[in-house]
Each structure stands twice: as structure tokens, then as C-alpha cells.
C-alpha positions, 0 to 999 in steps of 0.5 A: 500500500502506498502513503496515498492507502492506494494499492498500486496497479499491477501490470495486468490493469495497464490501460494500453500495451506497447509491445506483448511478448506473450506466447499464447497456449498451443500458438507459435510466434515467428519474431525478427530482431534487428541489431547494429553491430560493430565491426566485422566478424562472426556473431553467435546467437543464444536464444532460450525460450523461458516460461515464468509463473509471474513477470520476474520484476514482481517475483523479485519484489516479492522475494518469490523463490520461483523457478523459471522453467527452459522449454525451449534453448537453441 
């Protein structure tokens, strides 16, 4: 509770979305990502597909021990 006696919002009560990186269940999502890099050279990509039971920023507030789950690492 804030000193306002407010209980702040949480992310599920935001009233618009930039970007969702949401995976629906049984859905599959194609993304593309554009970096600058400097230089010549090889470049080596490690992606890890992570479910969470909750975003980790409040987990970390909540000293929640949750453990992510990896279903995915290429």
C-alpha cells in the first residue's frame, strides 16, 4: 500500500500495451530482431525460450523463490 492507502496497479490493469511478448497456449510466434553491430566478424546467437509463473520484476519484489522453467534453448 502506498502513503496515498492506494494499492498500486499491477501490470495486468495497464490501460494500453506497447509491445506483448506473450506466447499464447498451443500458438507459435515467428519474431525478427534487428541489431547494429560493430565491426566485422562472426556473431553467435543464444536464444532460450523461458516460461515464468509471474513477470520476474514482481517475483523479485516479492522475494518469490520461483523457478523459471527452459522449454525451449537453441
Amino acid at each position: 500500500m502506498t502513503k496515498t492507502g492506494m494499492v498500486p496497479a499491477g501490470g495486468f490493469n495497464a490501460d494500453h500495451e506497447l509491445f506483448n511478448t506473450r506466447i499464447p497456449p498451443r500458438e507459435t510466434d515467428h519474431s525478427r530482431f534487428h541489431f547494429s553491430l560493430p565491426g566485422n566478424g562472426a556473431v553467435t546467437v543464444d536464444a532460450r525460450l523461458i516460461y515464468r509463473w509471474t513477470f520476474k520484476p514482481m517475483a523479485d519484489k516479492k522475494e518469490w523463490a520461483l523457478d523459471d522453467i527452459e522449454m525451449l534453448h537453441e
